[in-house]
Every structure is written in C-alpha cells, then in structure tokens.
C-alpha positions as CSV (number, residue, x, y, z in Angstrom):
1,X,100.7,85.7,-76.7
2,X,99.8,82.6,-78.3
3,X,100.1,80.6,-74.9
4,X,98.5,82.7,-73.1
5,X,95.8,82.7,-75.8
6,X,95.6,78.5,-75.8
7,X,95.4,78.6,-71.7
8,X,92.0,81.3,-72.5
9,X,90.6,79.0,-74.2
10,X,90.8,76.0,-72.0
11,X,89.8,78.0,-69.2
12,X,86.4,79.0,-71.3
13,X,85.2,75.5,-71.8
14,X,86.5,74.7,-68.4
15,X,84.0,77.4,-67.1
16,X,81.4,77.2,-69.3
17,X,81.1,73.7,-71.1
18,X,80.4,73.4,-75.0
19,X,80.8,76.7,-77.0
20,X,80.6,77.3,-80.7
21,X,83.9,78.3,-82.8
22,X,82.2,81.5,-83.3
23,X,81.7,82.2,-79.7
24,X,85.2,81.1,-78.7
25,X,86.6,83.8,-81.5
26,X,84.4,86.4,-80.3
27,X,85.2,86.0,-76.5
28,X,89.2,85.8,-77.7
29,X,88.5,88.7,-80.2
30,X,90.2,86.2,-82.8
31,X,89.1,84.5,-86.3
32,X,87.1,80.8,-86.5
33,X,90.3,79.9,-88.3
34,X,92.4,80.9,-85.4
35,X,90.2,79.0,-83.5
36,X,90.1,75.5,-85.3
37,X,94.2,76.0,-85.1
38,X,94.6,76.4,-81.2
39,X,92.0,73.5,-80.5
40,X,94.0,71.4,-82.6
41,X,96.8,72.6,-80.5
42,X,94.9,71.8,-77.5
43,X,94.4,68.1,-78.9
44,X,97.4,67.5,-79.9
45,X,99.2,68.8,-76.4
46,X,97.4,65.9,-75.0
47,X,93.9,68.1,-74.0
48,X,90.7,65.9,-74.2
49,X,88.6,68.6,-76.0
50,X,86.7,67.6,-79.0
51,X,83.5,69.0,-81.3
52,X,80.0,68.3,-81.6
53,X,78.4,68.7,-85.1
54,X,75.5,70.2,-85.6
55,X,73.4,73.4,-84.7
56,X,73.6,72.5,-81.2
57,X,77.0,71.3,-81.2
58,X,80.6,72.9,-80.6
59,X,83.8,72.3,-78.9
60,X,83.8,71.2,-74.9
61,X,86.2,69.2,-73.1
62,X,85.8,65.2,-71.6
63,X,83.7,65.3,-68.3
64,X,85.7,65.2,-65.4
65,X,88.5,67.2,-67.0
66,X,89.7,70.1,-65.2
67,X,92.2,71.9,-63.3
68,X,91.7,72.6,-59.0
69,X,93.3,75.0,-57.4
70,X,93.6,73.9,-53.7
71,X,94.1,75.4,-50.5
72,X,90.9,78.2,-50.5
73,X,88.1,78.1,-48.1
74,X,84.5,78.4,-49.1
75,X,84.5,82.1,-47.3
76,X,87.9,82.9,-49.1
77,X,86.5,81.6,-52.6
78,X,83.6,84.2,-52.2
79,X,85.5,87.3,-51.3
80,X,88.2,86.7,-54.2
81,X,85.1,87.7,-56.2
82,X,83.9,90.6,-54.2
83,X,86.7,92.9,-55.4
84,X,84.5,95.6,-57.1
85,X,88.0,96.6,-59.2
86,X,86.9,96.1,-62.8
87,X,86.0,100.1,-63.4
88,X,89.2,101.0,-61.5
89,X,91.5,98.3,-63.3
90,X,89.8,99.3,-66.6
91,X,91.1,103.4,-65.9
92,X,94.5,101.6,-65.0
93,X,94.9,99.6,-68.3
94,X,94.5,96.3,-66.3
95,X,90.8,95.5,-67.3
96,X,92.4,92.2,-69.7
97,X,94.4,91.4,-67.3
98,X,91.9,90.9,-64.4
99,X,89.4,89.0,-66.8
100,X,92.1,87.1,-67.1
101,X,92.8,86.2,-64.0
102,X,89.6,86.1,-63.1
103,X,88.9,83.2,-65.8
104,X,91.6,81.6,-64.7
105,X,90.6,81.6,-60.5
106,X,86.8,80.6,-61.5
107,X,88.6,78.2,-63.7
108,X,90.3,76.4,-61.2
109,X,88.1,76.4,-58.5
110,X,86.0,72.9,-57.5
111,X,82.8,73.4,-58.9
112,X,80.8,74.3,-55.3
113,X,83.3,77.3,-54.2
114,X,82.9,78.1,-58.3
115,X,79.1,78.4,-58.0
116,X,79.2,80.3,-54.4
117,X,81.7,82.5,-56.1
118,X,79.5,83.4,-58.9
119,X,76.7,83.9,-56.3
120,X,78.8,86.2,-54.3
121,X,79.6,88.5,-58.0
122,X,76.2,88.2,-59.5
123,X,74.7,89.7,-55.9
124,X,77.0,92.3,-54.7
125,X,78.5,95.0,-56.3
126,X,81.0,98.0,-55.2
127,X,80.7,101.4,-56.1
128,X,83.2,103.7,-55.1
129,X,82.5,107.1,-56.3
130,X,80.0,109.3,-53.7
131,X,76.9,110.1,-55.2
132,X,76.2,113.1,-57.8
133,X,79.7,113.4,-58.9
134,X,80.8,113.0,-62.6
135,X,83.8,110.6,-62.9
136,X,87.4,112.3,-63.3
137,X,89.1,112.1,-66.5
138,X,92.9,111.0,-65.8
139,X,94.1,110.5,-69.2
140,X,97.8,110.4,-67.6
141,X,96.3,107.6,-65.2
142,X,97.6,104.6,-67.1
143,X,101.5,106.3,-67.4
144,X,101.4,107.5,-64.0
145,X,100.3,103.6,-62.9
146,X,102.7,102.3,-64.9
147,X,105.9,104.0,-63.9
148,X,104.7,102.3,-60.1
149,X,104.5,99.6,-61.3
150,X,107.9,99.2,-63.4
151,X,109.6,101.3,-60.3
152,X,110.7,104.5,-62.7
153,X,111.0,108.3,-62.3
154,X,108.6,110.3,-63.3
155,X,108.5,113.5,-65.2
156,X,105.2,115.5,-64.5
157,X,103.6,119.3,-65.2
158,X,101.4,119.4,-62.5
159,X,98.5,121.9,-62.0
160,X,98.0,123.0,-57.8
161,X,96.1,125.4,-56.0
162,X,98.6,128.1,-54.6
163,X,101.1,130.1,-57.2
164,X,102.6,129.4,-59.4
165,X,99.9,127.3,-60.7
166,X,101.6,124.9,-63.0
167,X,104.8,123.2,-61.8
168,X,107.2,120.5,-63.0
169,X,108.4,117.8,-61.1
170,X,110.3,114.9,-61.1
171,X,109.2,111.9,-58.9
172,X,109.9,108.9,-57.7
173,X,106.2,107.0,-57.7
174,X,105.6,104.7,-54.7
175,X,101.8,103.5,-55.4
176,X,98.4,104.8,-56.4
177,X,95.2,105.2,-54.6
178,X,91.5,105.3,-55.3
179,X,89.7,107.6,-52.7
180,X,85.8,108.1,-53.3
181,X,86.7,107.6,-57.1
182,X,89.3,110.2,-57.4
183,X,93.0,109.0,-58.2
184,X,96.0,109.7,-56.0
185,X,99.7,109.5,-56.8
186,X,101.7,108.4,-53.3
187,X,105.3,109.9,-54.7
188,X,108.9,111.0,-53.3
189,X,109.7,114.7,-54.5
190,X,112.9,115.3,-52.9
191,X,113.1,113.9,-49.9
192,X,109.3,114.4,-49.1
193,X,106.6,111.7,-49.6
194,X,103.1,113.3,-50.5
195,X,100.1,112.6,-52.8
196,X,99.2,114.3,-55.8
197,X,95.7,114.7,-57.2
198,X,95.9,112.3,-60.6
199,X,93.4,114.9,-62.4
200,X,95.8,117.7,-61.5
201,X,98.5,116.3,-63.9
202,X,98.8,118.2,-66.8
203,X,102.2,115.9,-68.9
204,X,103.3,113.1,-67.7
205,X,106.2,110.7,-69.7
206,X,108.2,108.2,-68.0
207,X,111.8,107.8,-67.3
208,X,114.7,105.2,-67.4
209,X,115.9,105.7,-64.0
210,X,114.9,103.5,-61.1
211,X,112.7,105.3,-58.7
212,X,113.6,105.8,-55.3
213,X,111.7,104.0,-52.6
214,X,112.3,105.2,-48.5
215,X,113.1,101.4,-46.8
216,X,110.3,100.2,-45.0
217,X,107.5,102.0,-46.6
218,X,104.4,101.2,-46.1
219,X,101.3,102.8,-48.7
220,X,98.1,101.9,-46.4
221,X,100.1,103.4,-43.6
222,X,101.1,106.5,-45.2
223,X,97.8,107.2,-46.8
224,X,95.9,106.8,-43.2
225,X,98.6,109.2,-41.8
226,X,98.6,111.7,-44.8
227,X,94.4,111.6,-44.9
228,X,94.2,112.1,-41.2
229,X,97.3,114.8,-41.4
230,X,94.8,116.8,-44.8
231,X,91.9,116.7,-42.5
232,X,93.0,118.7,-39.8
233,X,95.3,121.2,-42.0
234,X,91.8,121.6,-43.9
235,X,89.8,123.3,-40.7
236,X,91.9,126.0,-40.0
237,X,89.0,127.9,-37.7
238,X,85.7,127.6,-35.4
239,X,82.6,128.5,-35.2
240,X,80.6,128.4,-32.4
241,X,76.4,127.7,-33.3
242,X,73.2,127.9,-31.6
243,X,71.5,125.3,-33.3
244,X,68.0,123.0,-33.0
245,X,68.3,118.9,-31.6
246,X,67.2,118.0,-35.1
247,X,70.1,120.2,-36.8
248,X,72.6,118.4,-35.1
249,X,71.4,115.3,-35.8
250,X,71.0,115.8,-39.4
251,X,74.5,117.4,-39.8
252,X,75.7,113.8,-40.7
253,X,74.3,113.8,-44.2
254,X,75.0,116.9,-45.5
255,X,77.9,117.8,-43.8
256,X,81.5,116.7,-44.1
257,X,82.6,113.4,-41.7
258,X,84.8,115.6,-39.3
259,X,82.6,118.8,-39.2
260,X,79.6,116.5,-37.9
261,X,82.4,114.8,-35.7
262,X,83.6,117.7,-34.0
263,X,79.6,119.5,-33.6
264,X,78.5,116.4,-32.2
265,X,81.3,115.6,-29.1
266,X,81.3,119.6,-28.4
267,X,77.6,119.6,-28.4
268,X,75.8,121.1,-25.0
269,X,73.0,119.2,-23.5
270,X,69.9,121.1,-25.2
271,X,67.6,122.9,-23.3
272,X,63.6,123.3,-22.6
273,X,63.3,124.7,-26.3
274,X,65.5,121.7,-27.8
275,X,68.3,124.5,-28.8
276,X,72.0,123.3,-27.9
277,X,75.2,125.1,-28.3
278,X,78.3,123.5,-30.5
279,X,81.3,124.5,-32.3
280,X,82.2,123.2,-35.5
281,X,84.9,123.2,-37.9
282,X,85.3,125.0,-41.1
283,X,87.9,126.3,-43.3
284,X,87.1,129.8,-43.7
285,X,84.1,132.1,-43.0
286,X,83.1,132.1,-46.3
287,X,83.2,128.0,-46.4
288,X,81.4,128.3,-42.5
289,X,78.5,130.3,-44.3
290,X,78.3,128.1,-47.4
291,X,78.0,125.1,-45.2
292,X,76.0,125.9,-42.3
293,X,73.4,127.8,-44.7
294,X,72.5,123.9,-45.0
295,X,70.9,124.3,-41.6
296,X,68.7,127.1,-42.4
297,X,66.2,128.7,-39.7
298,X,67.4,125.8,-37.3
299,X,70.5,127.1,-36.7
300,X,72.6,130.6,-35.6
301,X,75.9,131.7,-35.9
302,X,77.2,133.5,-32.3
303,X,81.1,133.7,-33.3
304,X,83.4,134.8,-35.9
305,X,81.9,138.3,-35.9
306,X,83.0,138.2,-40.0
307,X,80.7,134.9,-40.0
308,X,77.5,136.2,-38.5
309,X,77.8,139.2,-40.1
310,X,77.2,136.9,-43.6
311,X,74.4,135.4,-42.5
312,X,73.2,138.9,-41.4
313,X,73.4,139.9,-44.8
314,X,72.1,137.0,-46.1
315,X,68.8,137.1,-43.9
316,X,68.5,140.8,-44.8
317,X,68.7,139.9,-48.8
318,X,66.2,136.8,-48.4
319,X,63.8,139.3,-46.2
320,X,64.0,141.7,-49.6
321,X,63.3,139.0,-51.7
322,X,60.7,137.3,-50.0
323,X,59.0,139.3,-48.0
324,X,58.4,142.8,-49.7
325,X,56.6,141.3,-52.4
C-alpha cells in the first residue's frame, strides 16, 4: 500500500511540477505528516525531489528527471486516452485503479505524446448510454465483476421475464459487457453459454470453486453472435405497410436498427403519390401498433388483420375525441 502510495506521488510531480504538501495529501487522501514521511522516503531512495519555501513554494522534482515509457506512437499515445471508461470502471469498483494507471501512462510518456494525449481527453469524450434513459442500478455489479475476474462460481437469484419469475443459479462467469449503458453477464449455466441482464440479479455471493471456462472462448465473438442471434428471436412476425417516401425515411430515428433495416431493403419503388409498400418487423401486434403509431397519418397497416383492426380502433377513438367536439 505504502509503495504503491510513494510511486503516486512521484508520478504527481512528474505530471504536474511543484505541488504544496497540502495538495499532495489531498490528491492521495492522506495527512501533511504522511506526506513530509514518503518525500523523505523519496529522498532518501535516491529521488531528486526537494521543497521550495514560501507561499509559492512546495515540493517538485530536479528538471530533467523523469521516467519514459518507450515504444508508443504519437497516434497510439492519443487513443490510450480516448477510452471513455471512467463511469463504467467507477460501477465496476475499478475507478482507483484506472486513475492509477492512468497517472502512471501520462507519467511516463515524453512530454509531446503527454501534451497530445491531454489534448485528445480534454476534447473528446464518450457517452455510452442512448439518450432519455435513467442509468441502471446494479448494486450486484461489483460481485458479479469480480467473480470474472478471480475466475469463481457464482451463486445468483435472478429475476427473468417468463415463469417462474425468480430463479437461482449457479454459474461459471466468463466476462462482462456494457451495451448502450446496460450491464451484461457472459456466463456458463450448465453446459449453455448466455447473458444475463446485470439489473435482473436479485443476490449474488461468490464462491470458492474455479469457474469453468469452454477452451477457445472468445467474449467479442460470442457477444456479436448472441446480439445478432436476440435480434432475430425478438421479431417473431410481419407487417406489411402502406406508407409515405418521408415515413420511410424517417423510420431511422424513431425506430429500432433492424425494423428500419428490414422496411427499407423490402421497400417498393413509390408511386405518382410518393406512397410505397414495405414490410417490417415487429414482435407482436400489440408492439406493431405501439411502434408504427410513430408514423401517424403517413402510414397504413394492410396485414395482420389483428393489427389493422387496432389502428381501426384507434382512429375511431381519436375521431371521438377530436372531432365531435
């Protein structure tokens, strides 16, 4: 703890040139006396750091001493700072350890691939999570991440959408995923790999036994295959639409990616009017309605029968409303 405490505070003057005691024990979340100790540490481990006195002075260390890590190209300098993790290490419990790291990287970094880096941070920035949604709570987040990361089973009460609703299982965890800022477990239950919705868990306590891991599995792989796999077990019918030029076009922002997909290669060439035929995707007829209600007066419903039949009813109770006042 202490050592890793002593190389934090080299890497701060390093980075960042003279500081003040009290700075140093604020950014280390330690006393000034701890402070004075470890620099005297530093000195006598053969550091060149020394103090300034004064209300402008502090600690720094002798120009031209520093660390270099070799080997990284200007591009590769920038893009090790255009991560965008520190939200989803924080949710993990690694937030310390990737300002850590990060310190240390910046720290050892010639001073021109140090400043492009901190160009890179200070003007880009990733946000994962789609717009107008609330972040998840996953309080189990941090023991689920954890029992990848040591390679242990898994004990979990996990909440799903078919009966019965709560279930228990034991797993053996083979990584974690971040999808449009909602958590994912990859994990073997039985001899089936699937994912597992990280909100859904309900318990979830950690186990001594090794987890099990298939040979030659590969998470990226798995989660294209299993994504790909949920999408098309998700759209289990078809509707076929009579809808405007301008409807179709706009189907790719409010629409989900493999509804507008599907509309858009099926799509008929429109005619004098600028009305086209389609069929799109949806789950259910109920879903259909909910979704293609987005389209309004610009588009109609020909087939399911059950589906045209709700937007019957739903024109006939937006006539009463609006039209017999």
């Amino acid at each position: 703890m202490r050592a890793s405490r002593l190389v934090s505070l080299l890497l701060l003057l390093q980075t960042r040139g003279r500081m003040t005691a009290r700075a140093l024990a604020d950014e280390l979340e330690v006393s000034i006396r701890t402070v004075y100790r470890d620099v005297e540490s530093l000195g006598a481990s053969g550091v060149p750091v020394y103090a300034d006195r004064g209300p402008a002075g502090g600690y720094q260390l002798l120009d031209g001493y520093r660390t270099r890590l070799t080997g990284l190209t200007e591009g590769e300098a920038s893009t090790l700072f255009l991560s965008g993790v520190p939200g989803p290490a924080a949710e993990l419990g690694l937030g310390s350890m990737l300002a850590a790291a990060e310190l240390k990287l910046r720290a050892s970094l010639p001073g021109e691939l140090a400043d492009r880096a901190d160009r890179v941070r200070d003007r880009f920035h990733l946000d994962a999570p789609g717009w107008f949604r609330v972040g998840e709570s996953t309080p189990h987040l941090a023991a689920v991440a954890d029992a990848v990361w040591r390679e242990r089973q898994l004990d979990v009460r996990y909440r799903r959408w078919k009966a019965p609703r709560e279930v228990t299982r034991t797993l053996s965890p083979l990584g974690v995923v971040l999808k449009a800022g909602r958590w994912y477990l990859v994990a073997l239950s039985g001899e089936r790999v699937t994912a597992y919705r990280v909100v859904n868990v309900l318990d979830a306590s950690v186990r001594d036994e090794p987890a099990l891991r298939p040979e030659g599995f590969d998470l990226a792989g798995f989660w294209q295959e299993w994504t790909d796999r949920y999408e098309r077990s998700v759209y289990t019918g078809v509707a076929t639409v009579r809808m405007t030029s301008s409807a179709l076009a706009r189907m790719q922002y409010v629409f989900p990616p493999e509804m507008t997909r599907v509309a858009q290669s099926a799509a008929s060439e429109p005619d004098e009017s600028g009305w086209l035929t389609t069929t799109v995707p949806i789950e259910s007829a109920r879903h259909g309605h909910i979704e293609l209600l987005k389209l309004g007066a610009e588009a109609e419903v020909l087939a399911p029968p059950e589906l045209r039949s709700l937007f019957a009813a739903t024109a006939e109770g937006l006539g009463t409303i609006y039209l017999s006042r």
